[in-house]
C-alpha positions in Angstrom: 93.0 135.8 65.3 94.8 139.2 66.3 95.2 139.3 69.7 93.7 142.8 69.3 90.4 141.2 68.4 90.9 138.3 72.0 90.9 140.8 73.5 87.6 142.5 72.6 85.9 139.1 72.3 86.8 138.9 76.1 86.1 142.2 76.9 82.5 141.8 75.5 81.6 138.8 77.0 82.9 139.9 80.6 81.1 143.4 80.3 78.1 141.3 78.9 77.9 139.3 81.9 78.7 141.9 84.4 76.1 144.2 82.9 73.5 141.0 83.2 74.2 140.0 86.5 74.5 144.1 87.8 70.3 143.9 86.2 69.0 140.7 88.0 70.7 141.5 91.3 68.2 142.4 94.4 70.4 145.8 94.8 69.3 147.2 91.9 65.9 146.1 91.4 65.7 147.4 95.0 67.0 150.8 93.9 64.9 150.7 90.6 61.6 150.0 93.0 62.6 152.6 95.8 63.4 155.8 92.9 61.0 154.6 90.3 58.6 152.1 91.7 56.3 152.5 88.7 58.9 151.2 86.1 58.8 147.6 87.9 56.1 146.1 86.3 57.8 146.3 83.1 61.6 145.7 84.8 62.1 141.6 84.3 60.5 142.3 80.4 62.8 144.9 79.6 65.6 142.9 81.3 64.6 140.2 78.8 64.8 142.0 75.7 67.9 143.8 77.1 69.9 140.2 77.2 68.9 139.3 74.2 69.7 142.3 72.0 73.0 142.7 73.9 74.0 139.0 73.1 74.2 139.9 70.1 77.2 142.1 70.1 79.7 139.0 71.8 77.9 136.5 70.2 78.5 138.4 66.6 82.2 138.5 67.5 82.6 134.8 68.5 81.1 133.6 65.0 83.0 136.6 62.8 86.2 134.4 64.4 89.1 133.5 62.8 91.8 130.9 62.9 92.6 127.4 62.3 90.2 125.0 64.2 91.7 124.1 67.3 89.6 120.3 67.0 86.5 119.3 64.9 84.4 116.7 66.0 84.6 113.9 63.2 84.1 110.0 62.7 81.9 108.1 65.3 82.6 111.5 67.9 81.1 113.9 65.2 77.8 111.8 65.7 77.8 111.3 69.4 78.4 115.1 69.3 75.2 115.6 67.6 72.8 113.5 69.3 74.4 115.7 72.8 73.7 119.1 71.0 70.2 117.5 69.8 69.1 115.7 73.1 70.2 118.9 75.0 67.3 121.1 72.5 65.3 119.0 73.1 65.4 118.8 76.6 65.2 122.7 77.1 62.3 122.6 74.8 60.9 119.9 77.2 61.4 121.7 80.3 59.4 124.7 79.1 56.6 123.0 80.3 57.6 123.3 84.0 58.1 126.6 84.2 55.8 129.7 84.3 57.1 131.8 81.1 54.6 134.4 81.5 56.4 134.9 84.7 60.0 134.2 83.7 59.5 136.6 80.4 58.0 139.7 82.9 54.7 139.6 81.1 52.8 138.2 84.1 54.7 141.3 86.1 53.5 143.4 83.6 49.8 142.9 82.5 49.2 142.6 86.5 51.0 145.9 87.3 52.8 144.2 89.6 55.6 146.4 91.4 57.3 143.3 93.7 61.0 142.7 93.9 61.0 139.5 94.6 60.5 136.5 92.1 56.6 135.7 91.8 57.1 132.0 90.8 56.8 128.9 93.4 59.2 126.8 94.2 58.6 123.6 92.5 60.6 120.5 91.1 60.4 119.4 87.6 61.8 115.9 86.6 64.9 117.9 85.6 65.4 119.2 89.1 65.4 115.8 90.7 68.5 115.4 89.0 70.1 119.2 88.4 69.5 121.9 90.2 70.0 124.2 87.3 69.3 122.2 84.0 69.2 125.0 81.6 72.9 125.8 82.4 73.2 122.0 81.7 71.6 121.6 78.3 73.6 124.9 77.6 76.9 123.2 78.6 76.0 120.4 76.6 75.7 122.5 73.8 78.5 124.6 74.1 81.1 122.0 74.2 79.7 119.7 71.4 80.6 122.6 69.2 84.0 122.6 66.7 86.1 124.8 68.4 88.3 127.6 66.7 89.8 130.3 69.2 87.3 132.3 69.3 84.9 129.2 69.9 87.1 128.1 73.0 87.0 131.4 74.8 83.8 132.0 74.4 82.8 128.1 76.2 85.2 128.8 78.5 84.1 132.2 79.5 80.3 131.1 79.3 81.1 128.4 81.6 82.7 130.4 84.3 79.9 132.3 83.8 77.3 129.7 84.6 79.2 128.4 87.8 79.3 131.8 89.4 76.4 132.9 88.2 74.7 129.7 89.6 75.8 131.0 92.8 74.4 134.2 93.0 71.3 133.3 91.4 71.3 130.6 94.8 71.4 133.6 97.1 68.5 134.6 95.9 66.2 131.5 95.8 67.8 130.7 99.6 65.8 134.5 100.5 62.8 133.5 98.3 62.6 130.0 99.7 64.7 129.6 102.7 65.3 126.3 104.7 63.4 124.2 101.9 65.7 125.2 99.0 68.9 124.9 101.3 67.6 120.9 101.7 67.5 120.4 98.1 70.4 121.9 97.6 72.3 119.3 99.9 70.6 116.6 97.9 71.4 117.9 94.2 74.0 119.0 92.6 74.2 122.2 90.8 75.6 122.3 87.0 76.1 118.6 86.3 73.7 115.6 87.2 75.3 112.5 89.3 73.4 109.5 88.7 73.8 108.4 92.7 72.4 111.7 93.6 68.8 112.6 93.1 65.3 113.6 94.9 63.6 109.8 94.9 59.7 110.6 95.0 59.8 110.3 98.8 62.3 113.0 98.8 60.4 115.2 96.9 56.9 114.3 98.6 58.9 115.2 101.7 60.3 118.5 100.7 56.8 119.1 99.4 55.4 118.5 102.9 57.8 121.2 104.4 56.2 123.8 101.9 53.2 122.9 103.2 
Protein backbone atom coordinates (compact mmCIF):
# COMPACT_ATOMS: atom_id res chain seq x y z
CA UNK A 1 0.00 0.00 0.00
CA UNK A 2 1.77 3.37 -1.17
CA UNK A 3 2.31 5.43 1.57
CA UNK A 4 0.75 8.05 -0.63
CA UNK A 5 -2.51 6.26 -0.39
CA UNK A 6 -1.94 5.92 4.12
CA UNK A 7 -1.87 8.83 4.02
CA UNK A 8 -5.26 9.81 2.34
CA UNK A 9 -6.89 6.80 4.08
CA UNK A 10 -5.90 8.75 7.27
CA UNK A 11 -6.61 11.92 6.06
CA UNK A 12 -10.22 10.90 5.20
CA UNK A 13 -11.15 9.34 8.17
CA UNK A 14 -9.72 12.29 10.50
CA UNK A 15 -11.54 14.96 8.23
CA UNK A 16 -14.60 12.51 8.43
CA UNK A 17 -14.69 12.60 12.02
CA UNK A 18 -13.84 16.13 12.55
CA UNK A 19 -16.46 17.15 10.09
CA UNK A 20 -19.01 14.71 12.27
CA UNK A 21 -18.25 15.74 15.49
CA UNK A 22 -17.98 19.94 14.21
CA UNK A 23 -22.21 18.83 13.15
CA UNK A 24 -23.47 17.25 16.47
CA UNK A 25 -21.70 19.73 18.61
CA UNK A 26 -24.04 22.33 20.76
CA UNK A 27 -21.89 25.26 19.06
CA UNK A 28 -23.04 24.81 15.87
CA UNK A 29 -26.47 23.71 16.22
CA UNK A 30 -26.60 26.80 18.38
CA UNK A 31 -25.35 28.97 15.58
CA UNK A 32 -27.50 27.02 12.96
CA UNK A 33 -30.70 27.85 15.36
CA UNK A 34 -29.73 31.55 16.24
CA UNK A 35 -28.96 32.57 11.97
CA UNK A 36 -31.42 30.05 10.61
CA UNK A 37 -33.79 28.85 13.25
CA UNK A 38 -36.16 27.49 10.52
CA UNK A 39 -33.66 24.86 9.11
CA UNK A 40 -33.68 23.03 12.66
CA UNK A 41 -36.36 20.86 12.26
CA UNK A 42 -34.74 19.16 9.47
CA UNK A 43 -30.91 19.60 11.16
CA UNK A 44 -30.39 15.93 13.04
CA UNK A 45 -32.16 14.39 9.48
CA UNK A 46 -29.84 16.05 7.27
CA UNK A 47 -27.03 15.32 9.73
CA UNK A 48 -28.03 11.63 9.22
CA UNK A 49 -27.92 11.33 5.64
CA UNK A 50 -24.81 13.58 5.71
CA UNK A 51 -22.84 10.66 7.79
CA UNK A 52 -23.90 8.25 5.82
CA UNK A 53 -23.19 9.48 2.37
CA UNK A 54 -19.80 10.78 3.62
CA UNK A 55 -18.81 7.30 5.03
CA UNK A 56 -18.63 6.36 2.03
CA UNK A 57 -15.67 8.07 0.72
CA UNK A 58 -13.11 6.55 3.85
CA UNK A 59 -14.95 3.56 3.98
CA UNK A 60 -14.46 3.05 -0.02
CA UNK A 61 -10.71 3.62 0.53
CA UNK A 62 -10.34 1.18 3.47
CA UNK A 63 -11.91 -1.84 1.31
CA UNK A 64 -10.02 -0.64 -2.21
CA UNK A 65 -6.80 -1.50 0.24
CA UNK A 66 -3.95 -3.27 -0.63
CA UNK A 67 -1.25 -5.32 0.81
CA UNK A 68 -0.42 -8.54 2.37
CA UNK A 69 -2.76 -9.43 5.30
CA UNK A 70 -1.20 -8.41 8.38
CA UNK A 71 -3.26 -11.69 10.37
CA UNK A 72 -6.41 -13.68 9.20
CA UNK A 73 -8.54 -15.17 11.67
CA UNK A 74 -8.36 -19.07 10.95
CA UNK A 75 -8.90 -22.57 12.74
CA UNK A 76 -10.98 -22.54 16.06
CA UNK A 77 -10.22 -18.35 16.26
CA UNK A 78 -11.82 -17.87 12.65
CA UNK A 79 -15.12 -19.29 14.34
CA UNK A 80 -15.03 -17.63 17.67
CA UNK A 81 -14.44 -14.53 15.47
CA UNK A 82 -17.69 -15.03 13.80
CA UNK A 83 -20.01 -15.81 16.51
CA UNK A 84 -18.29 -12.00 18.09
CA UNK A 85 -19.10 -10.26 14.63
CA UNK A 86 -22.56 -12.17 14.61
CA UNK A 87 -23.63 -11.84 18.41
CA UNK A 88 -22.46 -8.12 18.12
CA UNK A 89 -25.46 -7.71 14.88
CA UNK A 90 -27.42 -9.07 16.62
CA UNK A 91 -27.23 -7.16 19.63
CA UNK A 92 -27.44 -3.73 17.78
CA UNK A 93 -30.43 -5.10 16.06
CA UNK A 94 -31.74 -5.90 19.53
CA UNK A 95 -31.19 -2.72 21.09
CA UNK A 96 -33.21 -0.85 18.47
CA UNK A 97 -35.97 -1.53 20.42
CA UNK A 98 -34.91 0.77 23.27
CA UNK A 99 -34.36 3.62 21.57
CA UNK A 100 -36.69 6.27 19.96
CA UNK A 101 -35.45 6.12 16.04
CA UNK A 102 -37.99 8.50 14.96
CA UNK A 103 -36.07 10.71 17.33
CA UNK A 104 -32.55 9.57 16.79
CA UNK A 105 -33.15 9.71 12.71
CA UNK A 106 -34.52 13.60 13.03
CA UNK A 107 -37.88 12.57 11.74
CA UNK A 108 -39.76 13.14 15.00
CA UNK A 109 -37.79 16.76 14.83
CA UNK A 110 -39.05 17.12 11.60
CA UNK A 111 -42.82 16.18 11.08
CA UNK A 112 -43.30 18.20 14.56
CA UNK A 113 -41.42 21.30 13.29
CA UNK A 114 -39.57 21.23 16.09
CA UNK A 115 -36.82 24.00 16.30
CA UNK A 116 -35.04 22.71 19.88
CA UNK A 117 -31.31 22.36 20.26
CA UNK A 118 -31.31 20.10 22.68
CA UNK A 119 -31.84 16.19 22.38
CA UNK A 120 -35.76 15.44 22.72
CA UNK A 121 -35.24 11.79 23.91
CA UNK A 122 -35.46 10.81 27.85
CA UNK A 123 -32.98 9.49 29.62
CA UNK A 124 -33.71 5.86 30.05
CA UNK A 125 -31.71 2.50 30.72
CA UNK A 126 -31.94 -0.35 28.44
CA UNK A 127 -30.53 -3.85 29.60
CA UNK A 128 -27.50 -2.84 27.52
CA UNK A 129 -26.90 0.27 29.63
CA UNK A 130 -26.83 -1.68 32.90
CA UNK A 131 -23.82 -2.96 31.70
CA UNK A 132 -22.29 -0.24 28.99
CA UNK A 133 -22.79 3.07 28.92
CA UNK A 134 -22.39 3.32 25.20
CA UNK A 135 -23.18 -0.23 23.64
CA UNK A 136 -23.37 0.72 20.09
CA UNK A 137 -19.64 1.80 20.24
CA UNK A 138 -19.30 -1.75 21.81
CA UNK A 139 -21.03 -4.00 19.23
CA UNK A 140 -18.99 -1.73 16.78
CA UNK A 141 -15.69 -2.60 18.45
CA UNK A 142 -16.66 -6.03 18.43
CA UNK A 143 -17.00 -5.83 14.98
CA UNK A 144 -14.24 -4.02 13.91
CA UNK A 145 -11.65 -6.07 15.44
CA UNK A 146 -13.03 -9.63 14.50
CA UNK A 147 -12.26 -8.46 11.02
CA UNK A 148 -8.93 -9.97 8.90
CA UNK A 149 -6.77 -7.12 8.96
CA UNK A 150 -4.64 -5.81 5.98
CA UNK A 151 -3.08 -2.17 6.45
CA UNK A 152 -5.56 -0.48 5.38
CA UNK A 153 -7.90 -2.67 7.73
CA UNK A 154 -5.70 -1.87 10.90
CA UNK A 155 -5.70 1.86 10.47
CA UNK A 156 -8.91 2.26 9.88
CA UNK A 157 -9.87 0.01 13.56
CA UNK A 158 -7.39 1.87 15.05
CA UNK A 159 -8.53 5.30 13.95
CA UNK A 160 -12.34 4.33 14.47
CA UNK A 161 -11.44 3.33 17.92
CA UNK A 162 -9.84 6.54 18.93
CA UNK A 163 -12.60 7.88 17.54
CA UNK A 164 -15.18 6.19 19.66
CA UNK A 165 -13.19 6.90 23.07
CA UNK A 166 -13.08 10.65 22.42
CA UNK A 167 -16.01 10.89 20.86
CA UNK A 168 -17.65 9.11 23.90
CA UNK A 169 -16.48 11.99 25.73
CA UNK A 170 -17.92 14.71 24.16
CA UNK A 171 -21.00 13.09 23.39
CA UNK A 172 -20.93 12.81 27.69
CA UNK A 173 -20.80 16.53 27.91
CA UNK A 174 -23.77 16.75 26.36
CA UNK A 175 -26.04 14.20 28.12
CA UNK A 176 -24.36 15.65 31.65
CA UNK A 177 -26.28 19.29 30.25
CA UNK A 178 -29.39 17.28 29.10
CA UNK A 179 -29.53 15.23 32.27
CA UNK A 180 -27.29 16.59 34.91
CA UNK A 181 -26.67 14.94 38.40
CA UNK A 182 -28.61 11.62 37.37
CA UNK A 183 -26.39 10.78 34.39
CA UNK A 184 -23.15 11.80 36.32
CA UNK A 185 -24.47 8.74 38.99
CA UNK A 186 -24.66 6.35 36.29
CA UNK A 187 -21.77 7.23 34.96
CA UNK A 188 -19.76 6.41 38.27
CA UNK A 189 -21.49 3.01 38.23
CA UNK A 190 -20.77 2.04 34.42
CA UNK A 191 -18.23 1.94 32.44
CA UNK A 192 -18.07 3.56 29.12
CA UNK A 193 -16.78 1.43 25.92
CA UNK A 194 -16.30 -1.95 27.47
CA UNK A 195 -18.65 -3.89 30.01
CA UNK A 196 -16.98 -5.27 33.41
CA UNK A 197 -18.92 -8.07 34.65
CA UNK A 198 -18.41 -6.67 38.56
CA UNK A 199 -19.77 -3.45 37.43
CA UNK A 200 -23.41 -2.91 36.59
CA UNK A 201 -26.88 -1.10 37.59
CA UNK A 202 -28.59 -4.21 39.81
CA UNK A 203 -32.40 -3.39 39.52
CA UNK A 204 -32.21 -1.50 42.82
CA UNK A 205 -29.79 0.72 41.20
CA UNK A 206 -31.75 1.50 38.46
CA UNK A 207 -35.18 1.73 40.42
CA UNK A 208 -33.09 4.21 42.46
CA UNK A 209 -31.69 6.34 39.70
CA UNK A 210 -35.24 6.14 38.31
CA UNK A 211 -36.56 7.64 41.61
CA UNK A 212 -34.20 10.64 41.24
CA UNK A 213 -35.79 11.36 37.74
CA UNK A 214 -38.81 11.39 39.39
Amino acid sequence: MPDSQILLLILSWLSYFGLHSLLASIWVKQHVASRWPGAMPGYRLVFNVLAVLLLAVPLGLTLSGSGPWIWRWSGPASGVAVVLSAAAVVGFLWSLKYYDGSEFLGLRQFNERNTSVDDQEQFRLSPLHRWVRHPWYFFALVIIWTRDMNLAMLITAILMTLYFVIGSRLEERKLLRYHGEIYRRYRRRVPGLVPLPWKYLRDCDVRALAGDRE
